[in-house]
C-alpha positions in Angstrom: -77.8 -106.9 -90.9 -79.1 -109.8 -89.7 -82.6 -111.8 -89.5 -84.1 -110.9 -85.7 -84.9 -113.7 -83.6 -86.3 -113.7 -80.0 -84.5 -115.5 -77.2 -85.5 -115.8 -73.8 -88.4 -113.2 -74.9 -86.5 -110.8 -76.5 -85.9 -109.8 -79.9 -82.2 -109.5 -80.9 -80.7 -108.7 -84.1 -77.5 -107.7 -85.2 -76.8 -104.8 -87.0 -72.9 -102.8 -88.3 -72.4 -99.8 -86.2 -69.7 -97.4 -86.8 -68.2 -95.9 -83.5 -66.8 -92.4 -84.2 -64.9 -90.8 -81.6 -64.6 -87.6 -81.0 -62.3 -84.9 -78.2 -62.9 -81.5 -77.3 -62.4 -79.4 -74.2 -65.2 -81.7 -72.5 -63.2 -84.8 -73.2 -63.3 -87.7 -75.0 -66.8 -88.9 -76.5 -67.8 -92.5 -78.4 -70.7 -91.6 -80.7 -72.4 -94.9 -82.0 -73.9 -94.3 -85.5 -76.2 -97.3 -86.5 -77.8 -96.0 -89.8 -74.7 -95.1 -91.7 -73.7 -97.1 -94.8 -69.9 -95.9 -95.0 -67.6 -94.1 -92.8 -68.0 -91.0 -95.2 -71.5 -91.1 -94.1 -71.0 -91.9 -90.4 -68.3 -88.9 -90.0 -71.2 -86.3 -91.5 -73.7 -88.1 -89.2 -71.0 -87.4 -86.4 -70.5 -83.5 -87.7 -73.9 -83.4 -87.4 -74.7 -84.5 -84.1 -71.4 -81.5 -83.2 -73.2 -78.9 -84.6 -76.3 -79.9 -82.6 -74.1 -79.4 -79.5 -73.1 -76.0 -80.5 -76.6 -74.5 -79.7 -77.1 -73.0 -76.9 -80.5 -73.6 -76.3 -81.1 -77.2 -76.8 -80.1 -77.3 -72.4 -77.7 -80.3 -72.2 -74.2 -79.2 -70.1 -71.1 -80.1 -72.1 -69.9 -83.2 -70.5 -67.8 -86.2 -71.6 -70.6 -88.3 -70.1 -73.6 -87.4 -71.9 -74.4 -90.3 -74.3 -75.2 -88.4 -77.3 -77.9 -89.0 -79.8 -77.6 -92.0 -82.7 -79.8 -90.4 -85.3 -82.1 -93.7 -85.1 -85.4 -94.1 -84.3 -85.2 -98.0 -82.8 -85.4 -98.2 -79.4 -82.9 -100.6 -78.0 -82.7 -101.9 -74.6 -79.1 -101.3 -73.7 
């Protein structure tokens, strides 16, 4: 990860992400995980983030063009 810096008054820092992709009867589906160490650890936090659309009452239609959660608590701006 790298030091943040602001340009043009924003605050930028780079940071590994590991993009696991995922299919199911929806479609296909990117899931960005930025707080994994390994892929081991990114493909639980992906597992994870399944089983979370398994339950029926968390109220989000299956759709290939939900952006799903990244199990991080930052709040980037894109």
């Amino acid at each position: 990860m790298s030091e943040a810096e602001i340009y043009r008054g924003w605050i930028i820092e780079a940071r590994p992400v590991f993009c696991v992709q995922v299919w199911s009867a929806g479609g296909e589906c990117v899931i960005p995980i930025h707080n994994a160490k390994t892929q081991e650890e990114a493909l639980v936090q992906a597992k994870r983030w399944i089983d979370l659309q398994m339950k029926p009452d968390i109220g989000i239609p299956p759709s290939s063009d939900f952006q799903p959660p990244d199990f991080d608590d930052d709040d980037i701006p894109f």
